[in-house]
C-alpha positions as CSV (number, residue, x, y, z in Angstrom):
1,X,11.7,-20.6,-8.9
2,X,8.9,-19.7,-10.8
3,X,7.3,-23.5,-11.1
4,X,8.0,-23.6,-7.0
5,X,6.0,-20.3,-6.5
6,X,3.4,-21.4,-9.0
7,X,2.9,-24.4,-7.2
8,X,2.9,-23.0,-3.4
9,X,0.1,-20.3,-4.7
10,X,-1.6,-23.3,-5.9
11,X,-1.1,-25.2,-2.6
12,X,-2.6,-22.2,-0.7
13,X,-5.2,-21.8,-3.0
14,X,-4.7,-18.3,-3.4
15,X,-5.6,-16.3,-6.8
16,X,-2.6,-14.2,-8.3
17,X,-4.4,-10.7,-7.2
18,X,-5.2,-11.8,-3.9
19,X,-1.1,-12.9,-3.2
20,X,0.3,-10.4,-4.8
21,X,-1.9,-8.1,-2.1
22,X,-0.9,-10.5,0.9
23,X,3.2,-10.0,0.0
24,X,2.6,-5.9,-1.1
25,X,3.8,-7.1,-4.7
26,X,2.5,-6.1,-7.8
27,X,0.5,-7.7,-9.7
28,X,2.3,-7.9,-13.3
29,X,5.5,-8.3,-11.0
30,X,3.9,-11.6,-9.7
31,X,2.5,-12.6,-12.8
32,X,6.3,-11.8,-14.6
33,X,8.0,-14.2,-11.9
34,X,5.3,-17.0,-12.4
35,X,5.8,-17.2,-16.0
36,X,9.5,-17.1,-15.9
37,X,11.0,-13.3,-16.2
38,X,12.2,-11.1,-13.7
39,X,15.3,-11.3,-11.2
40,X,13.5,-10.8,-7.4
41,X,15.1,-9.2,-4.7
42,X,15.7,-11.3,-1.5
43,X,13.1,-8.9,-0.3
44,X,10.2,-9.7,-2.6
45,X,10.9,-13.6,-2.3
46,X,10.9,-13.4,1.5
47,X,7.7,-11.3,1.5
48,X,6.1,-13.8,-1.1
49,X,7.4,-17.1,1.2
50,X,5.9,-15.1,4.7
51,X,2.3,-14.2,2.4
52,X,2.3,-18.0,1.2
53,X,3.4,-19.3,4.9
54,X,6.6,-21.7,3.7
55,X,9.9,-21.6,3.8
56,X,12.1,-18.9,2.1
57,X,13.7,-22.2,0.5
58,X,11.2,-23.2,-1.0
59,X,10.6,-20.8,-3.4
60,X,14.1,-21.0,-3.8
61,X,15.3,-24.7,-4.2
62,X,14.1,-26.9,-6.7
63,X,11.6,-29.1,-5.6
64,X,12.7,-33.0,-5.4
65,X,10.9,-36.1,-5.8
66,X,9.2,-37.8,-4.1
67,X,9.1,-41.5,-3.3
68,X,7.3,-43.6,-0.9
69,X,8.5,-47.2,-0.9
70,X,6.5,-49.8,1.6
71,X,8.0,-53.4,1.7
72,X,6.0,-56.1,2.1
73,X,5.3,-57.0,6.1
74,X,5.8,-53.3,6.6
75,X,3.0,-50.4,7.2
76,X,-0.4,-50.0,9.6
77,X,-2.0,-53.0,9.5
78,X,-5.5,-53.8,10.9
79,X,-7.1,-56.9,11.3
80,X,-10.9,-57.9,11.3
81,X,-13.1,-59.4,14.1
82,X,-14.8,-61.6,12.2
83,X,-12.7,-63.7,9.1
84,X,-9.2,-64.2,8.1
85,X,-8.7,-60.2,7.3
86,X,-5.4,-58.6,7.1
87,X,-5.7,-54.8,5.3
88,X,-2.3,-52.5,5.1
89,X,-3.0,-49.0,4.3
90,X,-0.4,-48.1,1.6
91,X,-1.7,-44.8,0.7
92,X,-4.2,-42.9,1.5
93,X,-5.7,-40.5,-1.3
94,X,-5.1,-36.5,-1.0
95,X,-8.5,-34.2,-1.3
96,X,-9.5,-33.8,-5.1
97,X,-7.2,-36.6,-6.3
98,X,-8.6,-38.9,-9.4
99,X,-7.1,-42.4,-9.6
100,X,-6.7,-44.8,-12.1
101,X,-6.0,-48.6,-11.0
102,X,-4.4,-50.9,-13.4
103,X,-3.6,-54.7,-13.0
104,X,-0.3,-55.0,-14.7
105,X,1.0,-58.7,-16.0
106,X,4.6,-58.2,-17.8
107,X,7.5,-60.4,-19.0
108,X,11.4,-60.0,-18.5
109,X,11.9,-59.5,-22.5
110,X,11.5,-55.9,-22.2
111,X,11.1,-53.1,-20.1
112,X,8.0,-50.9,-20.3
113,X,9.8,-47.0,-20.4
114,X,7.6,-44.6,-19.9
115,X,8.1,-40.9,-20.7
116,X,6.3,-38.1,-18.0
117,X,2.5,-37.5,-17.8
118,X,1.1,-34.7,-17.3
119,X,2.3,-32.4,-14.0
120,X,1.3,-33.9,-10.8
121,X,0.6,-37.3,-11.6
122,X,1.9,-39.7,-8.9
123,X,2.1,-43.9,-9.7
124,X,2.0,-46.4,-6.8
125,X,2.6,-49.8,-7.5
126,X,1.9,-53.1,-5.3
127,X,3.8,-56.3,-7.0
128,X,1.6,-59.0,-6.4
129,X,3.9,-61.8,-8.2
130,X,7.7,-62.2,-9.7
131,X,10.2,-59.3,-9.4
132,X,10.3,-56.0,-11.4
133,X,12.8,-52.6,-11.3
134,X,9.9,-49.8,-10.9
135,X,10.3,-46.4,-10.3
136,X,12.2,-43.0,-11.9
137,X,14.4,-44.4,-14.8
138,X,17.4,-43.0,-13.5
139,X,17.0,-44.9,-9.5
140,X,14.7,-47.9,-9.9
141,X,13.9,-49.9,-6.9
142,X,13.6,-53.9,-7.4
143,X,10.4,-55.1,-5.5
144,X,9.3,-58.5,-4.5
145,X,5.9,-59.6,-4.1
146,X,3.8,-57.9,-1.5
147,X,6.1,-54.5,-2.2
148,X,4.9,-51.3,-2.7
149,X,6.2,-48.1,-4.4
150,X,4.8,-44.6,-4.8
151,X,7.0,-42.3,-7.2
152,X,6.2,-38.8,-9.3
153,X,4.8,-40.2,-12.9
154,X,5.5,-36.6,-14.4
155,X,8.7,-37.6,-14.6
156,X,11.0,-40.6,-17.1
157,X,9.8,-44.0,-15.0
158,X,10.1,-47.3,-16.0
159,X,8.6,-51.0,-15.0
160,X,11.0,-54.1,-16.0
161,X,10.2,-58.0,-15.2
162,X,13.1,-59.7,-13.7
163,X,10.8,-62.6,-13.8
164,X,8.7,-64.7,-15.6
165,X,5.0,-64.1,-14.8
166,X,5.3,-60.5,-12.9
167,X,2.3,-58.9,-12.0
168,X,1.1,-56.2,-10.1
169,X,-1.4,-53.4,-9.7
170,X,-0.8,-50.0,-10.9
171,X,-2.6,-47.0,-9.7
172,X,-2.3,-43.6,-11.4
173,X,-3.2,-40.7,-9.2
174,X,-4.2,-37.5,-10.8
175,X,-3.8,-34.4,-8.3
Protein backbone atom coordinates (compact mmCIF):
# COMPACT_ATOMS: atom_id res chain seq x y z
CA UNK A 1 0.00 0.00 0.00
CA UNK A 2 2.48 2.39 0.82
CA UNK A 3 4.70 2.06 -2.74
CA UNK A 4 0.93 2.40 -4.50
CA UNK A 5 0.18 5.72 -2.57
CA UNK A 6 3.75 6.88 -3.13
CA UNK A 7 3.41 6.43 -6.54
CA UNK A 8 -0.27 7.88 -7.14
CA UNK A 9 1.04 11.21 -5.17
CA UNK A 10 3.79 11.07 -7.51
CA UNK A 11 1.42 10.63 -10.56
CA UNK A 12 -0.60 13.69 -9.38
CA UNK A 13 2.30 15.59 -8.74
CA UNK A 14 1.23 16.57 -5.44
CA UNK A 15 3.84 17.37 -2.49
CA UNK A 16 3.16 15.36 0.86
CA UNK A 17 1.74 18.72 2.75
CA UNK A 18 -0.41 19.69 -0.04
CA UNK A 19 -2.22 15.83 -0.07
CA UNK A 20 -2.30 15.34 3.26
CA UNK A 21 -4.46 18.83 3.19
CA UNK A 22 -6.59 17.72 0.04
CA UNK A 23 -7.74 14.13 2.09
CA UNK A 24 -7.86 16.21 5.83
CA UNK A 25 -4.94 13.74 6.95
CA UNK A 26 -2.15 14.63 8.84
CA UNK A 27 0.80 15.23 7.84
CA UNK A 28 3.23 12.66 9.90
CA UNK A 29 0.13 10.27 9.42
CA UNK A 30 0.80 10.57 5.53
CA UNK A 31 4.33 10.59 5.80
CA UNK A 32 4.02 7.17 8.44
CA UNK A 33 1.85 5.33 5.66
CA UNK A 34 4.36 6.36 2.73
CA UNK A 35 7.23 4.93 4.42
CA UNK A 36 5.68 1.81 5.56
CA UNK A 37 4.02 2.11 9.30
CA UNK A 38 0.61 2.56 10.25
CA UNK A 39 -2.69 0.41 9.79
CA UNK A 40 -5.35 3.06 7.92
CA UNK A 41 -8.81 3.05 8.42
CA UNK A 42 -11.01 2.41 5.33
CA UNK A 43 -11.82 5.97 6.01
CA UNK A 44 -8.39 7.62 5.59
CA UNK A 45 -7.65 5.33 2.46
CA UNK A 46 -10.92 6.37 0.80
CA UNK A 47 -10.37 10.04 1.57
CA UNK A 48 -6.63 9.65 0.31
CA UNK A 49 -7.99 7.68 -3.19
CA UNK A 50 -11.01 10.72 -3.55
CA UNK A 51 -7.97 13.64 -2.78
CA UNK A 52 -5.61 11.74 -5.40
CA UNK A 53 -8.78 11.06 -7.94
CA UNK A 54 -8.21 6.97 -8.46
CA UNK A 55 -9.70 4.23 -7.42
CA UNK A 56 -10.05 3.05 -3.71
CA UNK A 57 -8.21 -0.22 -5.26
CA UNK A 58 -5.53 1.23 -6.06
CA UNK A 59 -4.13 2.19 -3.11
CA UNK A 60 -5.15 -0.99 -2.14
CA UNK A 61 -3.99 -3.77 -4.63
CA UNK A 62 -0.60 -4.30 -5.66
CA UNK A 63 0.22 -2.87 -8.71
CA UNK A 64 0.90 -5.42 -11.68
CA UNK A 65 3.00 -5.37 -14.59
CA UNK A 66 2.88 -4.23 -17.33
CA UNK A 67 3.42 -5.54 -20.81
CA UNK A 68 2.92 -4.35 -24.25
CA UNK A 69 3.62 -6.96 -26.85
CA UNK A 70 3.21 -5.78 -30.77
CA UNK A 71 3.71 -8.54 -33.40
CA UNK A 72 5.17 -7.94 -36.47
CA UNK A 73 2.36 -6.77 -39.24
CA UNK A 74 0.40 -5.49 -36.25
CA UNK A 75 0.08 -1.59 -34.98
CA UNK A 76 -0.68 1.99 -36.78
CA UNK A 77 1.07 2.13 -39.69
CA UNK A 78 1.58 5.10 -42.03
CA UNK A 79 2.94 5.25 -45.26
CA UNK A 80 4.81 8.10 -47.13
CA UNK A 81 3.85 10.01 -50.42
CA UNK A 82 6.95 10.08 -51.85
CA UNK A 83 9.40 6.57 -51.45
CA UNK A 84 9.00 3.15 -50.38
CA UNK A 85 8.08 4.27 -46.58
CA UNK A 86 6.37 2.05 -44.21
CA UNK A 87 6.68 3.49 -40.26
CA UNK A 88 4.73 1.52 -37.23
CA UNK A 89 4.51 3.43 -34.18
CA UNK A 90 5.42 0.93 -31.39
CA UNK A 91 5.59 3.34 -28.55
CA UNK A 92 5.29 6.55 -28.17
CA UNK A 93 7.43 8.17 -25.26
CA UNK A 94 5.61 9.46 -21.89
CA UNK A 95 6.37 13.38 -20.83
CA UNK A 96 9.88 13.54 -18.94
CA UNK A 97 10.97 10.06 -20.07
CA UNK A 98 14.91 9.48 -20.97
CA UNK A 99 15.67 6.63 -23.25
CA UNK A 100 18.48 4.58 -24.01
CA UNK A 101 18.55 2.58 -27.46
CA UNK A 102 20.70 -0.41 -27.81
CA UNK A 103 21.34 -2.60 -30.88
CA UNK A 104 21.55 -6.02 -29.33
CA UNK A 105 23.45 -9.07 -31.50
CA UNK A 106 23.34 -12.40 -29.17
CA UNK A 107 23.88 -16.19 -29.60
CA UNK A 108 21.71 -19.19 -28.34
CA UNK A 109 24.78 -20.42 -25.88
CA UNK A 110 23.46 -18.42 -23.21
CA UNK A 111 20.83 -16.39 -21.96
CA UNK A 112 21.56 -12.78 -20.93
CA UNK A 113 19.57 -12.57 -17.10
CA UNK A 114 19.23 -9.57 -15.95
CA UNK A 115 18.45 -8.61 -12.36
CA UNK A 116 15.88 -5.16 -11.90
CA UNK A 117 17.08 -1.57 -12.58
CA UNK A 118 16.22 1.09 -10.86
CA UNK A 119 12.20 1.83 -10.16
CA UNK A 120 10.40 2.81 -13.23
CA UNK A 121 12.54 1.73 -15.86
CA UNK A 122 10.58 0.15 -18.80
CA UNK A 123 12.60 -2.01 -21.82
CA UNK A 124 11.01 -2.36 -25.30
CA UNK A 125 12.50 -4.57 -27.64
CA UNK A 126 12.04 -4.90 -31.62
CA UNK A 127 13.81 -8.36 -32.95
CA UNK A 128 15.15 -7.43 -36.10
CA UNK A 129 16.70 -11.11 -36.92
CA UNK A 130 16.53 -14.94 -35.41
CA UNK A 131 14.31 -15.79 -32.44
CA UNK A 132 14.83 -14.89 -28.65
CA UNK A 133 12.52 -15.54 -25.24
CA UNK A 134 12.42 -11.70 -23.95
CA UNK A 135 10.56 -10.43 -21.27
CA UNK A 136 10.07 -10.93 -17.09
CA UNK A 137 12.03 -14.09 -16.26
CA UNK A 138 9.27 -15.81 -14.88
CA UNK A 139 6.68 -15.32 -18.48
CA UNK A 140 9.01 -14.73 -21.40
CA UNK A 141 7.44 -14.29 -24.73
CA UNK A 142 9.35 -15.81 -27.94
CA UNK A 143 9.47 -13.10 -30.70
CA UNK A 144 10.23 -13.44 -34.33
CA UNK A 145 11.69 -10.86 -36.43
CA UNK A 146 9.69 -7.74 -36.85
CA UNK A 147 8.21 -8.36 -33.02
CA UNK A 148 8.02 -6.05 -30.51
CA UNK A 149 7.87 -6.19 -26.61
CA UNK A 150 7.51 -3.54 -23.94
CA UNK A 151 7.95 -4.96 -20.25
CA UNK A 152 8.85 -3.33 -16.58
CA UNK A 153 12.86 -3.54 -16.40
CA UNK A 154 12.67 -2.88 -12.51
CA UNK A 155 11.92 -6.15 -12.33
CA UNK A 156 14.11 -10.07 -13.00
CA UNK A 157 13.92 -9.96 -17.16
CA UNK A 158 15.79 -12.00 -19.37
CA UNK A 159 16.88 -12.10 -23.35
CA UNK A 160 17.77 -15.72 -24.75
CA UNK A 161 18.72 -16.54 -28.57
CA UNK A 162 16.91 -19.41 -29.85
CA UNK A 163 18.93 -18.80 -32.91
CA UNK A 164 21.99 -18.29 -34.44
CA UNK A 165 22.62 -14.66 -35.33
CA UNK A 166 19.68 -12.87 -33.16
CA UNK A 167 19.54 -9.29 -33.16
CA UNK A 168 17.51 -6.65 -32.10
CA UNK A 169 17.24 -3.19 -30.72
CA UNK A 170 16.88 -2.48 -27.18
CA UNK A 171 15.50 0.66 -25.76
CA UNK A 172 15.61 1.50 -22.02
CA UNK A 173 13.15 4.08 -20.92
CA UNK A 174 13.82 6.01 -17.80
CA UNK A 175 10.49 7.56 -16.29
Amino acid sequence: MSAALRRERGKAGLSLSELAKRAGVAKSTLSQLESGGGNPSIETLWALSVALDVPFAALVQPARPHVRLVRAGEGPRFSADRADYLATVLSTCPPNARRDLYLITAEPDSARESDPHMPGVVEHVVLSAGRALVGLADEPVELAPGDYIAYPGDLPHVFRALEPGTAAVLVSEHV
